[in-house]
Phi, psi and omega in degrees: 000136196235165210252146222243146215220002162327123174265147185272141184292163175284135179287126174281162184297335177189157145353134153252157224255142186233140154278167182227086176320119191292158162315113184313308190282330173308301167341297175306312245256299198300314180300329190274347201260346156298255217330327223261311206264336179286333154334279179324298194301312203290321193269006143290322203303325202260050156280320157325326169325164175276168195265134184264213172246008179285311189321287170340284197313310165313299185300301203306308176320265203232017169280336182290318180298339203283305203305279183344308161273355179269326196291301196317316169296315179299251163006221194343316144319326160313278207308305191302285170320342171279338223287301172317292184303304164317304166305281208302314218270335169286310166341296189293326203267332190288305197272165143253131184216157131339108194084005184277335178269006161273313185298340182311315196256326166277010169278357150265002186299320210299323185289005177260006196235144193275170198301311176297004168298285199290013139307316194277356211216338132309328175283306194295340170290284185248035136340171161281327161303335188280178196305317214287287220292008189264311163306332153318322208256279178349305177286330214261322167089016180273166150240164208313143164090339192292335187210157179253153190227123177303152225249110167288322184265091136243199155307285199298335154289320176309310169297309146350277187290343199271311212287304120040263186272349182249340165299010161288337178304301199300319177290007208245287228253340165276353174263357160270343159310311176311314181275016164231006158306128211275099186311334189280320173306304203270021183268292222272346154327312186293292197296352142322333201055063178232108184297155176339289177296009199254316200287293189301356162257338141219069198200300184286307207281303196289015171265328167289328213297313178315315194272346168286301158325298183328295189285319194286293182313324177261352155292312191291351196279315210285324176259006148319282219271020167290144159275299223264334137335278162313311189303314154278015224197315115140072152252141168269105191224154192322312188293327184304267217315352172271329191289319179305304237251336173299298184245358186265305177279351232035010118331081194276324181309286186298340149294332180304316200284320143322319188277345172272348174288306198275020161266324157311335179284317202278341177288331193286323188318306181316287182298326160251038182272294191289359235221299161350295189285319142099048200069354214263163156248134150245048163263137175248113174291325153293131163342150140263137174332290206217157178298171186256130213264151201260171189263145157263108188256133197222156206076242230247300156318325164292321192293310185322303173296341191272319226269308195296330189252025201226298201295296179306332164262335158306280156335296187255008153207331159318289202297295179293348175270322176303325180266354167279319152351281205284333175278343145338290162292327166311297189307321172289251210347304178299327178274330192274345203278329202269000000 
């Protein structure tokens, strides 16, 4: 046997270097994710700025009113939107009622009208000129000062209308959490002997809570960064004070800065959304056997349920698209008359 005498190539000196055209979607992924970040970074940045005399002012002033109404709106937008989403969204998916496969989809209209419509088309209702408190005096025989009527353009009208128009969020992503829930958890919650509400607090709602956080975040981010609410509404909430500081003092810097206070908030929201999920996965991967069986409610408890999914869609799109209507029509009527 003779020993094999081929020649072997020369070893080169290093690597020769090839381009590579980056992956087209990593590309996408990174440019949108600049832009996304360059927003952010300019309004960090100018907490580095020197501190002015606008800053001063702000703090000695009116920063305590923007933290205060912005945390106070947040809380109550929070309370509304679980209390409206949360219902509505166990409802439609657990129970039978009367109106319920109509109420499924529509209990999403109120997120198609933006908050300051309906604000504005709330104000003009219960004014003191509008139809109700005027049918009030009317009915009643009362005149200015005889009776009190809550004060619409306020926190708590703010709160209302954002709560209004933002609970589809919540109600969206729990009620597709409801519906992917694992029937075989409520057959043996029921054979355990755990009535409907003992199953809904505990097997359904902690199974739900990630996706319910979820819906909670993003309605609140949505009354961060509302304006046209507040504003009209003469609330001092982070977004007025930017608008104020911005075009009112001339001040960009100190708005910038502001505007970086109120990115801690929308960062905390981030965290504890994540914070929520703790990693856990809560999908259930297996088929279900059979649908998932709904409770039937009949009587005095079926109409409660229809009334309970009827009032939020009355309120954040009915009431308000009807009277966006009639001054519609009024306004053509006038214009064609003139």
């Amino acid at each position: 046997m003779t020993a094999s005498t081929a020649p072997r190539p020369a070893p080169t000196a290093g690597r020769a270097f090839s381009f590579r055209w980056p992956d087209p979607w990593r590309a996408g992924v990174i440019a949108v994710a600049v832009l996304l970040a360059l927003p952010i970074l300019t309004v960090f940045s100018a907490v580095f700025l020197p501190v002015s005399e606008t800053w001063h002012h702000l703090v000695d002033t009116v920063l305590a009113d923007y933290v205060l109404n912005s945390l106070g709106l947040m809380l109550g937008v929070a309370y509304g939107v679980l209390s409206i989403g949360v219902t509505c969204a166990w409802l439609t998916t657990n129970c039978q009622f009367p109106g319920r496969r109509v109420f499924e989809w529509a209990l999403l209209l109120p997120l198609a009208i933006p908050a300051y419509i309906i604000a504005y088309t709330y104000t003009g209702m219960l004014d003191y000129p509008g139809p109700v408190q005027t049918a009030l005096r009317g009915w009643f025989g009362w005149g200015y000062g005889d009776y009190w009527f809550p004060e619409i353009r306020s926190l708590g009208g703010a709160i209302a209308m954002l709560s209004l128009v933002l609970y589809p969020y919540v109600y969206l992503l729990a009620r597709a959490a409801f519906l992917e829930q694992s029937v075989h958890a409520l057959e043996a919650g029921r054979i355990l002997g755990a009535g409907p509400w003992a199953r809904l607090w505990r097997i359904t709602l902690p199974g739900a809570r990630p996706a319910i956080i979820a819906g909670l975040s993003l309605a609140l981010m949505e009354t961060l960064a509302d304006y046209g609410t507040v504003q009209y509404f003469g609330v001092s909430t982070f977004t007025t004070g930017i608008f104020r500081t911005w075009y009112g003092l001339n001040d960009s810097g100190a708005a910038a800065q502001l505007s970086a206070l109120m990115m801690l908030f929308v960062f905390a929201l981030i965290l504890t959304e994540r914070w929520s999920r703790r990693q856990a996965r809560y999908h259930h991967a297996g088929q279900r056997s059979k649908p998932l069986p709904r409770l039937q409610l009949v009587g005095w408890r079926a109409w409660l349920a229809t009334v309970a999914c009827a009032m939020p869609l009355l309120l954040g799109f009915m009431l308000p698209v009807g009277q966006l209507t009639a001054w519609a029509a009024r306004t053509l009527d006038a214009t064609l008359a003139g």
